[in-house]
Backbone as JSON, one array per atom type, in Angstrom:
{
  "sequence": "XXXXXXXXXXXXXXXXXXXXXXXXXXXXXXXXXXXXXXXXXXXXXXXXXXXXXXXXXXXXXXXXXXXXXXXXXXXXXXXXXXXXXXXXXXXXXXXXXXXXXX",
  "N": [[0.83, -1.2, 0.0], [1.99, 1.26, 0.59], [3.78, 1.43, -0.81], [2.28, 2.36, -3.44], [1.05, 4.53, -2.6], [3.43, 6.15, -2.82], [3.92, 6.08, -5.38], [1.93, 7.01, -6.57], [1.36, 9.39, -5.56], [4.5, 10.35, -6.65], [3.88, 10.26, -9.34], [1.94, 12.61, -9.1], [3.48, 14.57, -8.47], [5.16, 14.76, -10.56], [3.09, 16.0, -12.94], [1.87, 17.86, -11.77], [4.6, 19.83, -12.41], [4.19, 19.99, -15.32], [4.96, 21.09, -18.9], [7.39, 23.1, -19.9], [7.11, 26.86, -19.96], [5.52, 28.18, -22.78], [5.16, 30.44, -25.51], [4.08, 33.96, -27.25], [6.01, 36.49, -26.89], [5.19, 39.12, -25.28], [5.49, 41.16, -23.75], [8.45, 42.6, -21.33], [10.36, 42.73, -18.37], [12.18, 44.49, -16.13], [13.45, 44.17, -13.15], [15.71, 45.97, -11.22], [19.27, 44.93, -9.65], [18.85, 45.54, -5.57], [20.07, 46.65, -2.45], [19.0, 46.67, 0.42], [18.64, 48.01, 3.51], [19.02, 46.5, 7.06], [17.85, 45.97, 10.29], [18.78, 43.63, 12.6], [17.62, 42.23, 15.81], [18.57, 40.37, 18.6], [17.26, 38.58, 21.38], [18.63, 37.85, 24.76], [18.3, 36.0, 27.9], [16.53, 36.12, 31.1], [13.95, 38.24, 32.84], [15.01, 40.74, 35.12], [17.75, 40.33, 33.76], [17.93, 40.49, 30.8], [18.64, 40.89, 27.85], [18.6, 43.01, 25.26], [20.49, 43.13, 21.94], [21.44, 44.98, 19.18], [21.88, 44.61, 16.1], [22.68, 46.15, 12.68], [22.39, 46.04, 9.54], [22.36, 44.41, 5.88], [20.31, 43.52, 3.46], [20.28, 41.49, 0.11], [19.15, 41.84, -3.1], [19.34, 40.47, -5.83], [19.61, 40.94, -9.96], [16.25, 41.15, -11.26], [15.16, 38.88, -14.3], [12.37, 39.17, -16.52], [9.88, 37.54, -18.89], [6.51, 38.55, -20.34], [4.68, 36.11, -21.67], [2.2, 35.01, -23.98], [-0.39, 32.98, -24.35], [-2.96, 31.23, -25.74], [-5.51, 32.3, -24.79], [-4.8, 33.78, -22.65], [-2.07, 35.09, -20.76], [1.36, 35.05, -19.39], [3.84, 35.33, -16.77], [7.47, 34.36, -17.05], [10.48, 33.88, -15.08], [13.63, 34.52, -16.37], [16.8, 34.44, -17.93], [19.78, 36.74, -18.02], [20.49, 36.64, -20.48], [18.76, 35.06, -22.23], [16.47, 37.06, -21.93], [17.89, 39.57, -22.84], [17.89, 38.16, -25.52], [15.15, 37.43, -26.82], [12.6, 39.47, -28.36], [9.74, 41.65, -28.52], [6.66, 39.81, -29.9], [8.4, 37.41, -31.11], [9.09, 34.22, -30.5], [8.92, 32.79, -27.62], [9.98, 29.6, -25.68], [11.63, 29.01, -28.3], [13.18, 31.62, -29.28], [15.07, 32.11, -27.61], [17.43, 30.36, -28.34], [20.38, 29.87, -28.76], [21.62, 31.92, -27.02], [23.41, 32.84, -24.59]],
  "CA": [[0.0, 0.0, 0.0], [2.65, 2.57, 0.66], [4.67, 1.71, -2.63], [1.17, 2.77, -4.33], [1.31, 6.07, -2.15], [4.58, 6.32, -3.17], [4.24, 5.76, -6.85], [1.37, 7.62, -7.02], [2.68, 11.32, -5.12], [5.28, 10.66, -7.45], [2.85, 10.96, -10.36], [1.32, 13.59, -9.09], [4.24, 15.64, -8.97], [5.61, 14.79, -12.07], [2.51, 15.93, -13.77], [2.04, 19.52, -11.49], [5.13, 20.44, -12.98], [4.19, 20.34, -16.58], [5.59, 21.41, -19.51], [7.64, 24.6, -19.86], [5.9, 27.6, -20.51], [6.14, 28.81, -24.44], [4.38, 31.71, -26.14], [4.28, 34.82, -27.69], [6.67, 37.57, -25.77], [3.94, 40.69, -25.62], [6.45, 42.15, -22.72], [9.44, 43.01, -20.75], [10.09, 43.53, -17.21], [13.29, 44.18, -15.3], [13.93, 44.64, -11.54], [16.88, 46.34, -10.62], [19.37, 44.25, -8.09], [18.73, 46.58, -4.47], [20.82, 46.29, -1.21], [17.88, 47.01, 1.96], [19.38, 48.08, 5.02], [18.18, 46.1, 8.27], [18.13, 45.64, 11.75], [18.59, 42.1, 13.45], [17.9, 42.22, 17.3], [17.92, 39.23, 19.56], [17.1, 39.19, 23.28], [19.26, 37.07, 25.14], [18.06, 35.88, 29.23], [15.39, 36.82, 31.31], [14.02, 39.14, 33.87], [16.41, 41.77, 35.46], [19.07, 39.76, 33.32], [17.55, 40.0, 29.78], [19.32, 41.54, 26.89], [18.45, 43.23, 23.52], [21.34, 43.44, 21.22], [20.67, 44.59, 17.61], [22.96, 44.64, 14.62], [22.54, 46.92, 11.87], [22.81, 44.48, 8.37], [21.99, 44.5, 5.01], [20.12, 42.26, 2.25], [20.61, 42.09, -1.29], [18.02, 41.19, -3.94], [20.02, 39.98, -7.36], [18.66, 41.77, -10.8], [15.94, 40.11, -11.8], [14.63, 39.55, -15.76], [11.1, 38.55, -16.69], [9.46, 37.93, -20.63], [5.4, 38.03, -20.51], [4.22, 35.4, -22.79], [0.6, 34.98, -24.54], [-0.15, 31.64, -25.03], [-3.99, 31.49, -25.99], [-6.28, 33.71, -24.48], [-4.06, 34.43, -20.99], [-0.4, 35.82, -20.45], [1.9, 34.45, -18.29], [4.86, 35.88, -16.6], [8.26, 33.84, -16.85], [11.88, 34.35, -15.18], [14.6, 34.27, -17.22], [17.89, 34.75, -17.93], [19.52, 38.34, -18.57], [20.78, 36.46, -22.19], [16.99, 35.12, -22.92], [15.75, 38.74, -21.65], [18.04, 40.26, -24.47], [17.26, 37.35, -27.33], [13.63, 37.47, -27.21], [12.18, 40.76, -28.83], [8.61, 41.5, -28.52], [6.71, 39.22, -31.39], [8.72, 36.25, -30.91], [8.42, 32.64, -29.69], [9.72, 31.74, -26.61], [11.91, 29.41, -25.76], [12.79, 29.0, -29.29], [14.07, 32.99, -29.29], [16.81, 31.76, -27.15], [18.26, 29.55, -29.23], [21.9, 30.69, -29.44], [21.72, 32.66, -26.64], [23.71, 32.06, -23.65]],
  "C": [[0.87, 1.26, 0.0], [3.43, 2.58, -0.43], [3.39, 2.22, -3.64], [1.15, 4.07, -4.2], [1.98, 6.34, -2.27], [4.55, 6.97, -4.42], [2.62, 7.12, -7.06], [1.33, 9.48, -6.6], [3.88, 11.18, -6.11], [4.84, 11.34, -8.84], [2.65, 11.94, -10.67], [2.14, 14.89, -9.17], [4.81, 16.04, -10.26], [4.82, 15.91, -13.2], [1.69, 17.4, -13.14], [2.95, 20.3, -12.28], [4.96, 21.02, -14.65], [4.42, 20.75, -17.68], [6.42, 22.82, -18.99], [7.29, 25.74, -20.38], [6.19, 28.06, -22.09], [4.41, 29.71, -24.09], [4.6, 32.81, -26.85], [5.05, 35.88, -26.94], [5.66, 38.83, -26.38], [4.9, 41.07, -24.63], [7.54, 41.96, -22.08], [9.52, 43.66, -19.33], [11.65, 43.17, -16.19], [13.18, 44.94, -13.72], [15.43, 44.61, -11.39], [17.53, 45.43, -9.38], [19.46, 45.86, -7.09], [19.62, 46.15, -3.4], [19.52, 47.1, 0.12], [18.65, 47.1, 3.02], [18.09, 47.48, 6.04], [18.73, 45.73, 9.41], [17.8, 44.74, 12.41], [18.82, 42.44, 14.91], [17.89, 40.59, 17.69], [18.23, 39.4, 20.79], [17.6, 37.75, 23.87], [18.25, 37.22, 27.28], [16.26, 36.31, 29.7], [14.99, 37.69, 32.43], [14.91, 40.53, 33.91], [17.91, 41.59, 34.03], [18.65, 39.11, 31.65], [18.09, 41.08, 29.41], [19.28, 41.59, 25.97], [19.63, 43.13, 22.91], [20.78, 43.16, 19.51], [22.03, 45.45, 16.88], [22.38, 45.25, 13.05], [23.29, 45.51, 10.84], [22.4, 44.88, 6.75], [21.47, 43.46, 4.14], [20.1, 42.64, 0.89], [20.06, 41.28, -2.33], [19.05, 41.44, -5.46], [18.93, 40.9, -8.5], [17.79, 40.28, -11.37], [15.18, 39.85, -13.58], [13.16, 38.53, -15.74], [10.71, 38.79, -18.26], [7.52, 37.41, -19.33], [4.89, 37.54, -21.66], [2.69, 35.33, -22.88], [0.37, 33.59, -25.31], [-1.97, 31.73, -24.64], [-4.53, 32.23, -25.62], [-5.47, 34.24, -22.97], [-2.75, 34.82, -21.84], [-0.4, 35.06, -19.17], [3.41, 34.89, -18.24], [6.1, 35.09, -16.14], [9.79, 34.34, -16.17], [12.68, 33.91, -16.03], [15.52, 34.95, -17.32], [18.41, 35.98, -18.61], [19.25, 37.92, -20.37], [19.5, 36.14, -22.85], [16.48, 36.44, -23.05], [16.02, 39.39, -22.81], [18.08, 39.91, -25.76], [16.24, 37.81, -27.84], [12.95, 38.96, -27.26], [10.64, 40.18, -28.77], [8.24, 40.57, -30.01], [7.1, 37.91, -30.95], [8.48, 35.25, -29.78], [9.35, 32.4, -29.08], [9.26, 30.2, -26.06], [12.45, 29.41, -27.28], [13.53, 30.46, -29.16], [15.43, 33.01, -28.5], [17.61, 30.67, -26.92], [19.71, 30.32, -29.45], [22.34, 31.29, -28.32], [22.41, 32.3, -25.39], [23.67, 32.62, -22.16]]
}
């Protein structure tokens, strides 16, 4: 019984994932990488004998590239790579458009 529940959650994932998306590129969308300044506290003890200490920090969000594709009557918004980002011109069919591209 559990090699069935096995075999069959396997299935099921297999077949969530589903192809990869293709379509028409109708758009373009880049996010800048950012650096966020932040402040990590943690409180050490307790009572009389408890202690904040907080550390000034930073995080840093990578650039990111996106194509919106049109694949029958919806759009759908993919990540992708800067080199896809600058293959695929509005018009064209992705993934083939980054063919070549590296």
């Amino acid at each position: 019984m559990r090699a069935l529940a096995a075999l069959a959650a396997t299935v099921f994932a297999v077949a969530a994932c589903g192809p990869p998306p293709s379509g028409v590129v109708v758009g373009h969308e880049y996010d800048a990488p950012e650096t966020k300044p932040k402040k990590v506290c943690s409180t050490t003890g307790t009572g009389a004998k408890k202690r904040t200490t907080c550390q000034n920090t930073s995080v840093y969000k990578p650039a990111e590239w996106e194509l919106t594709l049109r694949a029958g009557d919806g759009t759908t918004e993919v990540d992708v790579s800067q080199a896809a980002y600058e293959a695929c011109a509005e018009g064209e069919t992705y993934p083939a458009c980054t063919e070549g591209a590296s």
